[in-house]
C-alpha positions as CSV (number, residue, x, y, z in Angstrom):
1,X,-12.5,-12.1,6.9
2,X,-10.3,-11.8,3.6
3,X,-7.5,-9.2,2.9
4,X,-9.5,-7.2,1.2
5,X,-12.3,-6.9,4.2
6,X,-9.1,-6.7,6.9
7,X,-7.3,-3.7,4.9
8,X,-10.2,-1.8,3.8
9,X,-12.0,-2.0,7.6
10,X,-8.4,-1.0,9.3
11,X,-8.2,2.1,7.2
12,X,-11.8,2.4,8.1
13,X,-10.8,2.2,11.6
14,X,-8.4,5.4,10.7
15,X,-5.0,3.5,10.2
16,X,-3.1,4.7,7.3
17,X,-3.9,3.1,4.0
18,X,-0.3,1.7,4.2
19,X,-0.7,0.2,7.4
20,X,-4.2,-1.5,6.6
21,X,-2.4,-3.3,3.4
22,X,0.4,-4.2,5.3
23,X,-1.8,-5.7,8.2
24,X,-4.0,-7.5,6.1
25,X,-1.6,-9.8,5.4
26,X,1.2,-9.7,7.8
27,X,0.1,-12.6,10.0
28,X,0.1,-15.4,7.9
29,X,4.0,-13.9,6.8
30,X,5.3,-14.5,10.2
31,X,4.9,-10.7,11.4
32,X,2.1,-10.0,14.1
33,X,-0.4,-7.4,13.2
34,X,1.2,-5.2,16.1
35,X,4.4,-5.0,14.4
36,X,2.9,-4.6,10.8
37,X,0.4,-1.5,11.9
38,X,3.6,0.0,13.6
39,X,6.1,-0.4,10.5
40,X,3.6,0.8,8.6
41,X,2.8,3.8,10.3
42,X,4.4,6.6,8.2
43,X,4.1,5.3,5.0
44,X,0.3,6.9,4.7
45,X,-0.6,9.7,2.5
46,X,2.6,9.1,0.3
47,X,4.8,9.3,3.6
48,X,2.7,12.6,4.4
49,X,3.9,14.3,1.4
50,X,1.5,12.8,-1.6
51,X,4.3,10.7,-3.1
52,X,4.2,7.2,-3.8
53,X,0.5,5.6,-2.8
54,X,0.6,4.4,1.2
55,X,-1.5,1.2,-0.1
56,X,1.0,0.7,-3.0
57,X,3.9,1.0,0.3
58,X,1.9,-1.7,2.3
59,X,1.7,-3.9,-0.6
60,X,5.4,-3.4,-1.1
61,X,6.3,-3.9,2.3
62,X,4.3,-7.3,1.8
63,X,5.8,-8.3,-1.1
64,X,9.3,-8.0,0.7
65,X,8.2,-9.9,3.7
66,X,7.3,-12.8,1.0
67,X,10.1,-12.5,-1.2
68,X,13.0,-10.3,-0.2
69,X,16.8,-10.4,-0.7
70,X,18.2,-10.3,2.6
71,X,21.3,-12.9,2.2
72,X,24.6,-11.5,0.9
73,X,25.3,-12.8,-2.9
74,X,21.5,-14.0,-3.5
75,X,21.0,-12.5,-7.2
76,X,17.9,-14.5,-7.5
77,X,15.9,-14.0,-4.7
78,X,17.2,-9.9,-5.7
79,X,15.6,-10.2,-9.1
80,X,12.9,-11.9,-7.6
81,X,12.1,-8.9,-5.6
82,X,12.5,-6.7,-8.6
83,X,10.4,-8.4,-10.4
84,X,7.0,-8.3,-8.4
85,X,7.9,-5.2,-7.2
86,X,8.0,-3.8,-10.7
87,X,5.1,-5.9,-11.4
88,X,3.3,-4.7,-8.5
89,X,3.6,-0.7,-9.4
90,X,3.0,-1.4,-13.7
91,X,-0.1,-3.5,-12.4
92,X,-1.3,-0.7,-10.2
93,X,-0.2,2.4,-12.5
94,X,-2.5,0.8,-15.2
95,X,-5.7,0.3,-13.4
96,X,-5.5,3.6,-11.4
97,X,-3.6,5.6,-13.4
98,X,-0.9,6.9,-11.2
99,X,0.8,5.5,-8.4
100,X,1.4,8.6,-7.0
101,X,-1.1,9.6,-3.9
102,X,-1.4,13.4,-5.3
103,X,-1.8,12.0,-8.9
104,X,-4.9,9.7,-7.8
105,X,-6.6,12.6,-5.6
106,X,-6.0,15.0,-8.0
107,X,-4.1,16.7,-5.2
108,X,-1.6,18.1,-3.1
109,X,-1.8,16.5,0.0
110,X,1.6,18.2,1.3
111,X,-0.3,21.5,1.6
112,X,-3.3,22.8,4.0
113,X,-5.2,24.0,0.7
114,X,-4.9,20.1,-0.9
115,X,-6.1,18.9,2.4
116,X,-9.1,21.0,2.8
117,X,-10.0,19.5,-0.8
118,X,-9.3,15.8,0.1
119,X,-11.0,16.2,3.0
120,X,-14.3,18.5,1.0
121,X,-14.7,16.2,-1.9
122,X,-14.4,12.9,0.7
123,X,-11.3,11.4,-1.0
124,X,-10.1,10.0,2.2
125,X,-13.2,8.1,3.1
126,X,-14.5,7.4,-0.8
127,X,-11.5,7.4,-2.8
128,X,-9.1,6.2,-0.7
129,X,-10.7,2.8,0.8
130,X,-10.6,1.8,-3.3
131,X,-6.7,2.0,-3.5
132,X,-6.8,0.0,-0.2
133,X,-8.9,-2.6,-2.1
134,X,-6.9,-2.1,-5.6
135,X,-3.5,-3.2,-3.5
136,X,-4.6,-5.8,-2.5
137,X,-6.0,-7.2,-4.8
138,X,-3.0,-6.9,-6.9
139,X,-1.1,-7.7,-3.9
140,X,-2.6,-11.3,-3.6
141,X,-2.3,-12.1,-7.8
142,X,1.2,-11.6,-7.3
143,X,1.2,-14.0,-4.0
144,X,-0.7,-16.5,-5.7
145,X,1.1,-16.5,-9.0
C-alpha cells in the first residue's frame, strides 16, 4: 500500500485526518505506527476547534520527523524546517484554498450547529478523505525533492 492508500484508509477506519497523514508515513521515519496514531491524536478537526487542517498537522508533524531542528545552534537544519514547512502550507493553501479546517468545510466545526452540517452534507466522509489525500501528496513532493 502507498501513503496515499495507508492515510486515506486509517481515516477511513475513523482515526483523525491528522493521525492517518502522520501514520502513513511514520514507519519508514523511525517512529512506529503506534506512537504516530497516538501523537497524532488531537490534532484532528483543527485540534477540535476548526483551526489549522488535522491532515495539514500530520503532514507537519512528518515533515519535522524528516527534517527538524532539534540540536542547539543548528541554523540550517532551522531554516530547513522553515522552509518545507512554509512550503508545505503555500502548496496546500493554493490547491484547496484554505488551510484552515472551517475554511475548507465551509464551517464551524467548534459548534454543535457546524457539526450537524459537516456531518448532513457528508464532509467528514466525502470531503475530508481528499485533504487526507491532498497532504500527502504534497507531503511526499516535499520528501522527494
Amino acid at each position: 500500500m502507498n501513503h496515499v492508500e495507508t492515510a486515506v484508509n486509517l481515516f477511513k477506519s475513523k482515526f483523525h485526518c491528522s493521525q492517518a497523514v502522520f501514520a502513513a508515513f511514520s514507519e519508514e521515519l523511525g517512529l512506529s505506527q503506534e506512537q504516530a496514531l497516538k501523537i497524532g491524536s488531537c490534532f484532528g478537526s483543527g485540534m477540535r476547534k476548526g483551526e489549522v487542517c488535522g491532515a495539514c498537522t500530520g503532514a507537519l508533524m512528518v515533515l519535522g520527523l524528516k527534517y527538524g531542528h532539534y540540536k542547539v545552534g543548528d541554523i540550517e537544519s532551522k531554516l530547513k524546517v522553515d522552509e518545507v514547512t512554509d512550503k508545505f502550507l503555500d502548496t496546500f493553501k493554493l490547491e484547496n484554498e484554505s488551510y484552515l479546517c472551517n475554511d475548507l468545510l465551509k464551517c464551524d466545526i467548534s459548534t454543535k450547529e457546524g457539526i450537524d452540517y459537516a456531518l448532513e452534507n457528508n464532509l467528514f466522509t466525502e470531503f475530508c478523505p481528499k485533504m487526507v489525500e491532498s497532504a500527502v501528496i504534497i507531503t511526499e513532493n516535499i520528501l522527494n525533492e
